[in-house]
C-alpha positions as CSV (number, residue, x, y, z in Angstrom):
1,X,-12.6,-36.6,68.1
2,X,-15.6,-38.2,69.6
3,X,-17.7,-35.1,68.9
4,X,-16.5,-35.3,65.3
5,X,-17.2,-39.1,65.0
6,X,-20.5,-38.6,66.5
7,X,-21.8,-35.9,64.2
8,X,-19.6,-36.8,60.8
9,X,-19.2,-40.3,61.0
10,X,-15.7,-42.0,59.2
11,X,-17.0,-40.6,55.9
12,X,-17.1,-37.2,57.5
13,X,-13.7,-37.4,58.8
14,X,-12.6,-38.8,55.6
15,X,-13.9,-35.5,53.8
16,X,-12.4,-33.4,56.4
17,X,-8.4,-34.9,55.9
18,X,-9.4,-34.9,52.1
19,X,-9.7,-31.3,52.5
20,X,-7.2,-30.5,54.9
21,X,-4.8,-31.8,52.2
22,X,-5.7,-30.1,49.6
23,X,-5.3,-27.3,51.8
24,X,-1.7,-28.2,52.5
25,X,-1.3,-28.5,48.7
26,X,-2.6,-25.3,48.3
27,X,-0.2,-23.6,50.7
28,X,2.4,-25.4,49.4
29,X,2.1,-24.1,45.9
30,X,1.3,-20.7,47.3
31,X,4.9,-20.8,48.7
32,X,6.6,-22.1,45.9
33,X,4.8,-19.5,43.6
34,X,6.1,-16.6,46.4
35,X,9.5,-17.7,46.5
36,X,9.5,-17.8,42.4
37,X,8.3,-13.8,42.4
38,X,10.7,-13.0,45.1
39,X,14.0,-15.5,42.9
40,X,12.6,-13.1,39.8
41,X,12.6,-10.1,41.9
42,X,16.1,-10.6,43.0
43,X,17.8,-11.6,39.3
44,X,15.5,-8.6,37.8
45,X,17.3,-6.6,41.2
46,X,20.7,-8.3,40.1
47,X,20.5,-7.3,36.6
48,X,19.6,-3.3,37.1
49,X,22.7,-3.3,39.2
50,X,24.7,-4.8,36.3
51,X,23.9,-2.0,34.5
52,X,26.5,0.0,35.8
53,X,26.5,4.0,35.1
54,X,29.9,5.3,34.1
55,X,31.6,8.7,35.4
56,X,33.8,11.1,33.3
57,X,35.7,14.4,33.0
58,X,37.7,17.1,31.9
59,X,37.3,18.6,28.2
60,X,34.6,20.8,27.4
61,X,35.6,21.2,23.9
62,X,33.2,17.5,23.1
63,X,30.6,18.3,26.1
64,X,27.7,19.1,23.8
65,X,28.2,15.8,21.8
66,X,28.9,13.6,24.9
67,X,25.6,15.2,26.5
68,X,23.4,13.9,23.5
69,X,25.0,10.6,23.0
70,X,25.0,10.2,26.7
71,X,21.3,10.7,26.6
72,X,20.6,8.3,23.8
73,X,22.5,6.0,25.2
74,X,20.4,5.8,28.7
75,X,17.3,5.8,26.7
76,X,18.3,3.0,24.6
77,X,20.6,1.1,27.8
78,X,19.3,2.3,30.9
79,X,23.2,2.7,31.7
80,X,23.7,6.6,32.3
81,X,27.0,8.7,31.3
82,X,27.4,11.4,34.0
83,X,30.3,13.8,32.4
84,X,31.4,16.8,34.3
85,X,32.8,19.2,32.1
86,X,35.6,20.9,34.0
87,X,38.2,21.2,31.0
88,X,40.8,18.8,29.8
89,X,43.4,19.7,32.8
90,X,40.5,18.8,35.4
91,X,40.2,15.7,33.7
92,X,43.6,14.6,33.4
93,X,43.9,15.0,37.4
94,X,40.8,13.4,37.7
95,X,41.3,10.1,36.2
96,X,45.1,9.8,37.4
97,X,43.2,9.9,40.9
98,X,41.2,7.5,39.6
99,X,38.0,9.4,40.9
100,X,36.3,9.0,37.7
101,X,35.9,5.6,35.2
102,X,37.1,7.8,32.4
103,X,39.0,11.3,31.9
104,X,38.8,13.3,28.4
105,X,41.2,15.8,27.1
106,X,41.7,17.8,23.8
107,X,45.7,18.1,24.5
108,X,46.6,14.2,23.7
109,X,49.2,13.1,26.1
110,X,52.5,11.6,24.4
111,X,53.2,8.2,24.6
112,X,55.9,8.5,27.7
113,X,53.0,10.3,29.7
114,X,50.7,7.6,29.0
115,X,53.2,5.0,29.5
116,X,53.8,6.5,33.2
117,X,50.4,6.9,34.0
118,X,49.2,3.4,33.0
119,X,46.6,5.3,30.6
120,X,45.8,4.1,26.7
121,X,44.2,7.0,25.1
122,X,41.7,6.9,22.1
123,X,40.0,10.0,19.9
124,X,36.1,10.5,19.6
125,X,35.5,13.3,17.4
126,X,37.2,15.7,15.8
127,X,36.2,20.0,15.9
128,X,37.2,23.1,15.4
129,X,38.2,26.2,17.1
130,X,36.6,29.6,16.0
131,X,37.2,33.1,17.0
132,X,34.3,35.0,18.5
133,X,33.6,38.0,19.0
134,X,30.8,40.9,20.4
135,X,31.0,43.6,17.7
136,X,27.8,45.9,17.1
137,X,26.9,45.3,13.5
138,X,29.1,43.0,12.6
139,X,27.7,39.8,11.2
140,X,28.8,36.2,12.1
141,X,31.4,35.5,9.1
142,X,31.9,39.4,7.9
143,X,35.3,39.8,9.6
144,X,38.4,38.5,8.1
145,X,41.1,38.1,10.1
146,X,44.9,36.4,9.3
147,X,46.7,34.3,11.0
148,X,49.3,37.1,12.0
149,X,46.6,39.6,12.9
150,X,44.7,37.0,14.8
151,X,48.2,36.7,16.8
152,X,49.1,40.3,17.0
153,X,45.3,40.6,18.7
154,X,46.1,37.8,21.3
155,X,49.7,39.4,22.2
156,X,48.0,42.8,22.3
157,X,50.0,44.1,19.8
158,X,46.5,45.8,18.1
159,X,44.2,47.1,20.7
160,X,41.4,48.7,18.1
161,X,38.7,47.2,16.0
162,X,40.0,50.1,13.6
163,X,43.5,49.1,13.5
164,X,44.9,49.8,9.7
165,X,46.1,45.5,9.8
166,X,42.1,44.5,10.4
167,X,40.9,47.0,8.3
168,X,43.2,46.2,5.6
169,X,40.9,42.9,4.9
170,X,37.9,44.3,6.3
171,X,37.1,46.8,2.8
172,X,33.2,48.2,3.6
173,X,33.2,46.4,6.9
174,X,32.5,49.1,9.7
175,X,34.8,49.0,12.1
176,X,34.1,50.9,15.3
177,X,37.1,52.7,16.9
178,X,37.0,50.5,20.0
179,X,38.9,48.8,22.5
180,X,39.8,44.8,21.7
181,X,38.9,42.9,25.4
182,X,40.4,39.5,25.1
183,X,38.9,36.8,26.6
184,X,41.1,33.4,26.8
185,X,40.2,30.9,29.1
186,X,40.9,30.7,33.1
187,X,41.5,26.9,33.5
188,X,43.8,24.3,31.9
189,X,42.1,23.8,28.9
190,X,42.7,21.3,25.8
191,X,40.7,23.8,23.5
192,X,43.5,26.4,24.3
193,X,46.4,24.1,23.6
194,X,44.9,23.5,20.6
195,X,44.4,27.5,20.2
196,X,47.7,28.1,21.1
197,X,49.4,25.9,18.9
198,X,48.2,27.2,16.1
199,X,49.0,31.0,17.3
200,X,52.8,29.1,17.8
201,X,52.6,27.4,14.3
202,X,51.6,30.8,12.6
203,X,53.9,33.6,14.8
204,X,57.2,33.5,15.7
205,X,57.2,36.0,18.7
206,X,53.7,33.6,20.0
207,X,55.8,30.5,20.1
208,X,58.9,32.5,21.7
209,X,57.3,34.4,24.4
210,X,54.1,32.8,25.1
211,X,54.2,29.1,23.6
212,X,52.0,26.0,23.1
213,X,49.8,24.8,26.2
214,X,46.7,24.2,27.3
215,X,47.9,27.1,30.6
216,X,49.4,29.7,29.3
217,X,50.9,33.3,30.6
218,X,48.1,35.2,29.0
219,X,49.7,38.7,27.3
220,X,46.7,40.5,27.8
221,X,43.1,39.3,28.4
222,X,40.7,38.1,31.2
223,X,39.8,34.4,31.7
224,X,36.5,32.4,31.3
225,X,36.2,29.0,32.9
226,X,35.2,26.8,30.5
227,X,33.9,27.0,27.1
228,X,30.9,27.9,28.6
229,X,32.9,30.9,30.6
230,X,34.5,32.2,27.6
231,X,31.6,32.6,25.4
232,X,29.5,34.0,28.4
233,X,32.0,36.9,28.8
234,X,32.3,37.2,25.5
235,X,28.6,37.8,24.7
236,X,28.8,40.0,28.0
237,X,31.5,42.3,26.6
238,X,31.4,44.6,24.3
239,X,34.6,45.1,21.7
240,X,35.3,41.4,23.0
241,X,36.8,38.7,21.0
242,X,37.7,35.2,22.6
243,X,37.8,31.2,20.8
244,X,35.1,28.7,21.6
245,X,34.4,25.1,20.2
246,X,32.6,25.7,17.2
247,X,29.1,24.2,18.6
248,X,29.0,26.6,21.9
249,X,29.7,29.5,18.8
250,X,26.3,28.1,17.2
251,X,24.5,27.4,20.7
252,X,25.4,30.8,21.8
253,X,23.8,32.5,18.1
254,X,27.8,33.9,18.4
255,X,29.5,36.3,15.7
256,X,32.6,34.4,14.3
257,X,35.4,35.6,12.1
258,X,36.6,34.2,8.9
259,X,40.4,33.1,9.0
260,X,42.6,33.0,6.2
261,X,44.0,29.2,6.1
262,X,47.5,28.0,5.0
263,X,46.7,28.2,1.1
264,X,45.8,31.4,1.2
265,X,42.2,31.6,1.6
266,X,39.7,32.9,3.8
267,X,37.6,30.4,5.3
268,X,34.2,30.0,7.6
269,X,34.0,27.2,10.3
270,X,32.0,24.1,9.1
271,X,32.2,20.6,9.5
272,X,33.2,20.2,5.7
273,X,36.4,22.9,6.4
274,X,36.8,20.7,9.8
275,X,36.8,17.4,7.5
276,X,39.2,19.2,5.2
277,X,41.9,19.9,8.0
278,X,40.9,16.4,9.1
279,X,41.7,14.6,6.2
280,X,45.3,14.7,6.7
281,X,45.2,13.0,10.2
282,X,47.7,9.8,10.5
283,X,46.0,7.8,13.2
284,X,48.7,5.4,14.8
285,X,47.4,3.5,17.5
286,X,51.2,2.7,19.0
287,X,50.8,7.2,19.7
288,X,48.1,7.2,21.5
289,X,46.2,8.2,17.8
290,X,47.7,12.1,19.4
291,X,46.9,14.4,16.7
292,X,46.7,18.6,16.7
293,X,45.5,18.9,13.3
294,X,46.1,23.2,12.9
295,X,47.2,25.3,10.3
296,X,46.9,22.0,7.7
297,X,47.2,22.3,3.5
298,X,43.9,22.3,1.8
299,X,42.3,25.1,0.2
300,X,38.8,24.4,2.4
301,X,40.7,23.8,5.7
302,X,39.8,25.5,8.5
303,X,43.1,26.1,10.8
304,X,42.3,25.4,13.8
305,X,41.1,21.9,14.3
306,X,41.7,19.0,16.8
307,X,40.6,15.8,18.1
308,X,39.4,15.4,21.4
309,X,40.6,12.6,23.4
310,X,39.3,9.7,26.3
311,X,41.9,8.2,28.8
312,X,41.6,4.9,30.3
313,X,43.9,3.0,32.4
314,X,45.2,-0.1,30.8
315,X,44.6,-2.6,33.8
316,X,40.7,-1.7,34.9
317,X,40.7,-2.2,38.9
318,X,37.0,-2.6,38.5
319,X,36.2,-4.3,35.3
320,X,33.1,-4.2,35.4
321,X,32.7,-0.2,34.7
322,X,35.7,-0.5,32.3
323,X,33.4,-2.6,30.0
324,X,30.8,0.0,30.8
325,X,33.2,2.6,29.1
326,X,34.2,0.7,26.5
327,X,30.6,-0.9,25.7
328,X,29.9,3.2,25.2
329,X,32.3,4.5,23.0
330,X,31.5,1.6,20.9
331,X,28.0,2.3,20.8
332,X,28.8,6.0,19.6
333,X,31.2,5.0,17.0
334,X,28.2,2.9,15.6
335,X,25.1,5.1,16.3
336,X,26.5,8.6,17.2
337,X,27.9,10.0,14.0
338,X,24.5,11.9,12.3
339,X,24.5,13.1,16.3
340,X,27.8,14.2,16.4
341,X,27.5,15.6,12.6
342,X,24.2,17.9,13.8
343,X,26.8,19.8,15.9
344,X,29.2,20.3,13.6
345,X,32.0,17.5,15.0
346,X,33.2,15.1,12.3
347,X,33.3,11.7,13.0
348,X,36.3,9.3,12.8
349,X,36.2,7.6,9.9
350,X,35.0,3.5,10.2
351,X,39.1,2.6,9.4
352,X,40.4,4.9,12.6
353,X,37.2,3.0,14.9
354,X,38.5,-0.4,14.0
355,X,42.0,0.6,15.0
356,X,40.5,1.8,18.5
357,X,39.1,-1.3,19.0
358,X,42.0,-3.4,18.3
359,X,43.8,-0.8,20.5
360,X,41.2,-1.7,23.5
361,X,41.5,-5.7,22.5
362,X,45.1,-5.0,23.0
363,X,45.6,-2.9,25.7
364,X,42.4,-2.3,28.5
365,X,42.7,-5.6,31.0
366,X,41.0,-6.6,33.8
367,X,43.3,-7.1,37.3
368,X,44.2,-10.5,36.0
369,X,45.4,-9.2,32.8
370,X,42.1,-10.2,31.0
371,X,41.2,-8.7,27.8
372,X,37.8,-6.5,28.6
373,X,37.1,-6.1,24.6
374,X,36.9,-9.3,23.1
């Protein structure tokens, strides 16, 4: 201190605490400026991890429409939709051991199966079933097949491509003299209870000896896991003939047979034939909306249609991916339909998505009985 009041003098000194506060100052608001990145750092952290992704499973019937909406969605939310696609009886046991947010399934349960499980269930889309098949020079579309021949294939019944009963429908279509290899699928499948039912609806010996299910006791055949499994060995086989979603038949550049509907007619798959068969649908919300829509009137319907289904439980143990789920769904109903339309789906109609959403307001809660749509 001496030194410094020898060479600087008070004024000196004076200078010197002058600038040693300002210095302070300086730190000071350096601090507070640090702790203000590090406060937005942490609700900018707190916010990403609100924006929970969401887990599903089971059908693969709807996995080419979940996969693009899932990828719109994250591109427009950040919030990703991971979706195994392991068939509808995977996902089904999935969700009742509550290892995923949401399960799917193209079998609708009944209401006493969702009213034991805790589970509300609610439709997406709605698609078709097509025969396909691996025949040399026969064009998608070319083949016409009934609904009793279709049957009579599946049972093994007709074992030729030649046989009189396809050929019969078939005039200047050449048929080779070849072995029918029948692919159905391996796993518990939605797409084959919707298959299924229809082969029950249309034959009597179908529905007595084999019946409706998405597992059945195969007559003849060998399995495919998945859609994807199906039309793999299908494409893989020649003389093969097996039923796909529509939109793995189109993926796959897949031959597909015509099928003569319940008026009559012989019709291709399309979404205006799957609107057709849809149109008769009666959505009721207190049902779980469960709807097989085959072998329906209507001189455009294609016969083998369904809806393909999402199961939640009704009291969300963690809320906060419930709203996740439901936050989605919405978001297709009101952006997804020219996505869903581009693969051949239909989409529910704007009266059915209301209804779902009442049917969320009412039912999905949170652990304190909540309501997680409001």
């Amino acid at each position: 201190m001496h030194l410094l009041n020898g060479t600087f003098g008070s004024f000196g000194i004076a200078k010197l605490q002058h600038i040693q506060l300002n210095g302070d100052r300086m730190n000071i608001k350096l601090k507070q400026i640090v702790v203000g990145i590090a406060a937005a750092s942490a609700m900018a952290f707190t916010a990403a991890s609100h924006a929970t992704d969401i887990t599903g499973a089971g059908a693969t019937f709807p996995y080419p429409v979940y996969a693009k909406w899932a990828e719109a969605y994250k591109a427009q939310t950040g919030v990703g939709m991971n979706y195994q696609s392991i068939g509808s009886g995977g996902g089904i046991k999935q969700i009742k051991a509550k290892t995923v947010d949401f399960g799917a399934t193209d079998a609708p349960l009944n209401a006493n199966e969702l009213g034991m499980a805790g589970l509300t269930q609610f439709p997406t889309v709605v698609g078709g079933v097509v025969p396909v098949l691996n025949l040399e020079g026969v064009a998608a579309g070319q083949l016409k097949l009934t609904s009793e021949t279709l049957a009579d294939i599946f049972l093994g019944k007709i074992t030729q491509w030649n046989d009189p009963k396809i050929a019969a429908d078939n005039k200047g279509v050449n048929l080779p003299n070849q072995t029918i290899t029948v692919v159905h699928r391996a796993d518990g499948s939605g797409t084959t209870h919707i298959f299924t039912t229809y082969l029950a609806e249309v034959s009597t010996e179908w529905r007595r000896n084999v019946g409706a299910n998405k597992a059945v006791q195969w007559p003849v055949g060998t399995g495919g896991k998945g859609n994807e499994g199906v039309a793999a060995n299908v494409k893989n086989m020649k003389g093969a003939i097996g039923y796909v979603e529509y939109a793995y038949a189109l993926q796959n550049k897949m031959s597909y047979a015509q099928l003569k509907n319940r008026d009559g007619n012989f019709t291709s798959p399309s979404d205006i034939s799957f609107k057709a068969a849809a149109a008769s649908a009666k959505w009721k919300a207190e049902e779980g909306f469960a709807e097989v829509l085959v072998n329906q009137p209507g001189k455009d319907s294609w016969p083998i249609v369904g809806a393909t289904f999402i199961l939640v439980y009704k009291t969300q143990d963690k809320a906060e991916s419930g709203k996740e789920v439901l936050k989605f769904f919405d978001w297709a109903y009101a952006n997804g339909d020219k996505m869903a339309s581009d693969l051949d789906y239909v989409p529910l109609p704007e009266n059915v998505t209301a209804m779902i959403r009442k049917s969320w307001k009412d039912q999905v809660k949170d652990s304190k009985g909540h309501a997680l749509w409001k």
